[in-house]
C-alpha positions as CSV (number, residue, x, y, z in Angstrom):
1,X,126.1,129.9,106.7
2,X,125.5,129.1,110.7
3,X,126.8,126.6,112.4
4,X,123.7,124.0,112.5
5,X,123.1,124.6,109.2
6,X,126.8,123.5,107.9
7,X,126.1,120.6,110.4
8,X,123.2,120.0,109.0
9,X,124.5,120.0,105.2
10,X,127.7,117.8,106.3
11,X,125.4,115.1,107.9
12,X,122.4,114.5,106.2
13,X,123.9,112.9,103.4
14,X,125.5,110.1,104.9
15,X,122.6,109.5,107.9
16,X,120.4,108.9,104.8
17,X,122.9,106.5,103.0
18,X,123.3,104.9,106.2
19,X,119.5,104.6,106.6
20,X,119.5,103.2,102.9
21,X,121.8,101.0,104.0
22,X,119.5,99.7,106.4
23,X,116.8,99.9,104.6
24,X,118.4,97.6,101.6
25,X,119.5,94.8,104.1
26,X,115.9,94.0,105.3
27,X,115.3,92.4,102.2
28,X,117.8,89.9,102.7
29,X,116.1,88.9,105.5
30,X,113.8,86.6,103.6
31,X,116.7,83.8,103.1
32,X,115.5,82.6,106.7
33,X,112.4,81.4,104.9
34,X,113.8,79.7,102.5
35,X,114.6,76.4,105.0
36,X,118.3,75.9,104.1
37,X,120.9,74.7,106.6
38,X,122.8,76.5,108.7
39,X,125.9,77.3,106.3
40,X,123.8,77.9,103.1
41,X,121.7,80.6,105.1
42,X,124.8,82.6,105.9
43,X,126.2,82.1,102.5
44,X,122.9,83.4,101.1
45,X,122.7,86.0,103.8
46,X,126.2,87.2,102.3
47,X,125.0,87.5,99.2
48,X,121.9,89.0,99.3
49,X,123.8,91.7,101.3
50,X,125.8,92.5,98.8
51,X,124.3,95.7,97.2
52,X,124.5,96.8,101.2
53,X,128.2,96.0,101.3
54,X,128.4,98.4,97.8
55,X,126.6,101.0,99.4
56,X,128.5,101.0,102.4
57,X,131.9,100.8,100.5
58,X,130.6,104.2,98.5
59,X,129.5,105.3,101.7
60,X,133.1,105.2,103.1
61,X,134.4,106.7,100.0
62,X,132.1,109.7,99.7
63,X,132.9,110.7,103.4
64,X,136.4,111.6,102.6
65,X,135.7,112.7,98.9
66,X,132.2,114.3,98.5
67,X,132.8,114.5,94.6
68,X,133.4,110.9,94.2
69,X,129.6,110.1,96.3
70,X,128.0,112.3,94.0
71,X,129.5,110.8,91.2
72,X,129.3,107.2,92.3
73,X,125.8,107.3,94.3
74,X,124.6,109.0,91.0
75,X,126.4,106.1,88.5
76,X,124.6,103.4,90.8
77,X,121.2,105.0,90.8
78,X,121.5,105.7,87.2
79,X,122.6,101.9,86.3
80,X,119.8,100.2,88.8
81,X,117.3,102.5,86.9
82,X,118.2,101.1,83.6
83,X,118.4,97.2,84.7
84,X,115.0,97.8,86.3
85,X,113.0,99.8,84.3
86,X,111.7,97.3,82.2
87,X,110.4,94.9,84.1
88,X,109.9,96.8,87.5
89,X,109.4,100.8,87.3
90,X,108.2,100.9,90.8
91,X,111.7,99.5,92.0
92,X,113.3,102.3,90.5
93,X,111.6,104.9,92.4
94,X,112.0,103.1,95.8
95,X,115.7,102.3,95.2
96,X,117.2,104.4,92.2
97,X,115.2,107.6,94.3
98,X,116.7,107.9,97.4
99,X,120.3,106.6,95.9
100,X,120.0,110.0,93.7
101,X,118.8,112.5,96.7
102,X,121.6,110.8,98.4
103,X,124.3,111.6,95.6
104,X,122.4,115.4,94.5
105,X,123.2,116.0,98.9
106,X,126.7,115.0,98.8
107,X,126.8,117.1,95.2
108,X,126.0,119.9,97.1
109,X,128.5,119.0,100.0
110,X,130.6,119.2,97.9
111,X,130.2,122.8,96.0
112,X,130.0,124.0,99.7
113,X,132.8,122.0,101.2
114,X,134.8,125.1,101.7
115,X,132.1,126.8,103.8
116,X,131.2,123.6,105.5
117,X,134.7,122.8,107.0
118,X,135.3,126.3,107.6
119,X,136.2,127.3,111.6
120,X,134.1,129.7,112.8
């Protein structure tokens, strides 16, 4: 394995959760339509950015311990799939997808973690 592809394999994962990340908190950006005061908005904010804070919070544990992303990312994906299937399949493949690519990357991470932080 070359050097930019180990790169490559150790990055990807976690500049797509960090782009889900992203992604997530634009739609908590419609509490500034609501028309609530000043205090209610960022207490709304806070909340509707909550699934970005759990993201995040996997994010910073899967960085250290590729094993627990995989699982974790994969647990989140799989229990957003099942609260959403019902009434909103097309959720699921817009949030519940990338949450699963994101957890099958750091899966692989991880069965090549050896290789990966090899020196060369």
């Amino acid at each position: 394995m070359n050097i930019l592809s180990k790169r490559l394999l150790f990055w990807t994962p976690r500049a797509i959760c960090i782009a889900f990340a992203i992604f997530l908190s634009l739609f908590a950006l419609d509490v500034f339509n609501e028309g609530y005061t000043f205090w209610k908005t960022v207490l709304a904010l806070l909340i509707h950015l909550i699934p970005v804070y759990i993201v995040l919070a996997m994010l910073a544990i899967a960085w250290r311990w590729e094993w627990i992303g995989a699982v974790g990312f994969a647990g989140l994906a799989t229990w957003y799939a099942q609260r959403n299937w019902a009434r909103h399949p097309d959720w699921v493949a817009t949030i519940a997808g990338p949450v699963f690519i994101i957890a099958a990357l750091f899966l692989v991470n991880w069965l090549k973690h050896a290789e990966i932080r090899a020196r060369p």
